[in-house]
C-alpha positions in Angstrom: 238.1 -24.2 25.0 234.8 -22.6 24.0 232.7 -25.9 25.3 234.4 -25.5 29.0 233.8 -22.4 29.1 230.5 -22.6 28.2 230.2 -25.8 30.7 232.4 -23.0 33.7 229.2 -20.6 33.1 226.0 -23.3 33.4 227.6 -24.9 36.4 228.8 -21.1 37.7 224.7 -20.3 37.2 223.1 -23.7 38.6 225.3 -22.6 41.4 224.2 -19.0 42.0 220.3 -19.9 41.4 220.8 -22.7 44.1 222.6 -20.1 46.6 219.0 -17.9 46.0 216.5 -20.0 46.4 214.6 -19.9 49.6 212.8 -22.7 51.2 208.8 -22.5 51.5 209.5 -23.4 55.2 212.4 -22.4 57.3 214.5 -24.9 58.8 217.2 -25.8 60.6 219.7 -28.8 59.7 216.2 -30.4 58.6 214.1 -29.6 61.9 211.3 -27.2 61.0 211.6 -24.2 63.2 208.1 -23.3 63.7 206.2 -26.8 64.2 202.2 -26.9 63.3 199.8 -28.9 64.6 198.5 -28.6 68.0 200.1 -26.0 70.5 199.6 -23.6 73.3 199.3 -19.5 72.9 200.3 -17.4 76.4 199.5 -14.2 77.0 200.7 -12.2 80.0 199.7 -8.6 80.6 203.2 -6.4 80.9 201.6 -3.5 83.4 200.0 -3.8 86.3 196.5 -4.9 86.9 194.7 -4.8 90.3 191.4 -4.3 88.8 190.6 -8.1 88.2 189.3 -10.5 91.0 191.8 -11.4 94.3 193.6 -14.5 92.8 193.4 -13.8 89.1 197.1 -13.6 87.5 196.8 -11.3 84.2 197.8 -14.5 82.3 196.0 -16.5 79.7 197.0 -20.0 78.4 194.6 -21.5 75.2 194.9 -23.8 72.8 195.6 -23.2 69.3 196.4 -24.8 66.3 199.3 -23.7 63.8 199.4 -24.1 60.0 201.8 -22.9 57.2 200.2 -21.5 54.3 202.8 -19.8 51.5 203.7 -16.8 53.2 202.9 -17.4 56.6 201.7 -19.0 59.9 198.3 -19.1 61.3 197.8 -20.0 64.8 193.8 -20.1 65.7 191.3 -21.2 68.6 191.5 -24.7 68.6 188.1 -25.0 69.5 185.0 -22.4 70.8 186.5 -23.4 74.6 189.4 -21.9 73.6 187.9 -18.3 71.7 188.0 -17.1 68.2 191.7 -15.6 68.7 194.1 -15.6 65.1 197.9 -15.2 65.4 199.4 -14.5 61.5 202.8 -14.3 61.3 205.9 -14.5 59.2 209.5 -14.9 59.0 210.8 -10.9 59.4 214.6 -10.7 59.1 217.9 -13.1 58.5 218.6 -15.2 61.8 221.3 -13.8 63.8 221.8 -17.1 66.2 221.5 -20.5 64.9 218.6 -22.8 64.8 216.1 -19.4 65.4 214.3 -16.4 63.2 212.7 -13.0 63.9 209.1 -13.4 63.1 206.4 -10.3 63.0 202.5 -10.2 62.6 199.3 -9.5 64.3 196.8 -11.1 67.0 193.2 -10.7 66.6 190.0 -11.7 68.2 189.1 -13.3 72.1 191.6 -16.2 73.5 190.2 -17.4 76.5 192.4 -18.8 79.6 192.1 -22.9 79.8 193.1 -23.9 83.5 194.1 -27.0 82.9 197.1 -25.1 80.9 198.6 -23.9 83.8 200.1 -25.4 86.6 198.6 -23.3 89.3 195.1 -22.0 90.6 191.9 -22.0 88.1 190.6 -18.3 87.5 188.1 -17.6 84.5 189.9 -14.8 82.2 189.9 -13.8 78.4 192.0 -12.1 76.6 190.4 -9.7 73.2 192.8 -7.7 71.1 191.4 -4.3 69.7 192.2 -3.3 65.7 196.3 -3.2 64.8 198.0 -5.2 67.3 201.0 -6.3 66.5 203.6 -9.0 67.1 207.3 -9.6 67.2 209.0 -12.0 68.3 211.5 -14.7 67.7 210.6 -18.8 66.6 213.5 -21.3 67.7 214.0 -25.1 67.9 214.6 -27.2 70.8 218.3 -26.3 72.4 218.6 -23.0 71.0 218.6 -20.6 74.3 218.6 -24.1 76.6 214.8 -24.1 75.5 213.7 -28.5 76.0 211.4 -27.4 72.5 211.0 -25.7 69.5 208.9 -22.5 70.3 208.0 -18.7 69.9 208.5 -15.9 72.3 207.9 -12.0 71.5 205.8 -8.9 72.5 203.1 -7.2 71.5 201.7 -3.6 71.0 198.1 -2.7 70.7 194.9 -2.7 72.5 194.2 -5.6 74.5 191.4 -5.7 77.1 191.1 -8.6 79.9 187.6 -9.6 81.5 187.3 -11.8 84.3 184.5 -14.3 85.1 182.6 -10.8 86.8 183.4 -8.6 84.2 186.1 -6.6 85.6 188.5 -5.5 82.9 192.2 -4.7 82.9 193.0 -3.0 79.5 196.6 -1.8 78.5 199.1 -1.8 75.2 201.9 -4.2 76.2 201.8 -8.3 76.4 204.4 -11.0 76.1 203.4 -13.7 73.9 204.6 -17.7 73.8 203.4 -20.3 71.4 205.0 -24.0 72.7 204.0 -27.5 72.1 200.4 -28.8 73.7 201.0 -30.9 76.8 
């Protein structure tokens, strides 16, 4: 009796210490939720800005490129076209809907706007980001909310200032925020 009892407790244990552990990357049924490599940041101004050029949309499109270190993502300039902008972020909650997770973290830095990244008119525009902005936002994979890939979608809250190619500026607190696979 003592030996299976003993046996009932190690296996009861191996159990419980697998049910805690927590992966180094989040996933989903294998698929990693937030996907590194090469991608594209948006930014689009939330108030309104009549300040910059005729034909300017407050939006900026730029390369980045994600990595995973042990507690979180970076997302920076892929190159000196695209700035010196640096999205950190991390896993902030338990997922409420499948095959997604609340993330949270800070922008810093210039992104500047790369035409080719938008399907519309060219404008010249740049996006810089004062002390303490933050991020939310959530990270999901292809099919969750009828999205065709995995991405990230969130606001943020701080100073950010844009400056178009003649140096008009449009500054204000509130910006939506996308990160999504490089075309």
């Amino acid at each position: 009796m003592g030996r299976k009892h003993v046996l009932l407790v190690v296996t009861f244990a191996v159990f419980i210490g697998g049910c805690e552990s927590t992966p180094t990357t989040p996933t989903n049924g294998g698929t990693s939720i937030v996907v590194t490599g090469p991608q594209v940041l948006r930014i689009v101004f939330q108030s309104p800005c009549t300040q910059l050029s005729p034909g300017v949309i407050p939006h900026v499109h730029t390369r980045v490129n994600v990595v995973r270190n042990s507690t979180e993502w970076v997302a920076t300039a892929a190159s000196a076209a695209a700035g010196d902008v640096q999205i950190r972020f991390r896993e902030s909650g338990q997922s409420v809907i499948a095959g997604s997770m609340p993330v949270a973290g800070t922008v810093t830095g210039t992104a500047i706007h790369m035409p080719e990244l938008f399907a519309g008119p060219a404008w010249a525009l740049r996006a810089t980001w004062g002390a303490s902005t933050s991020l939310t936002g959530v990270a999901f994979v292809a099919g969750t909310f009828g999205a065709a890939s995995n991405g990230i979608d969130g606001i943020g809250s701080g100073s950010l200032t844009l400056t178009d190619a003649i140096g008009n500026t449009c500054s204000g607190t509130t910006f939506s925020w996308s990160v999504f696979p490089s075309p």
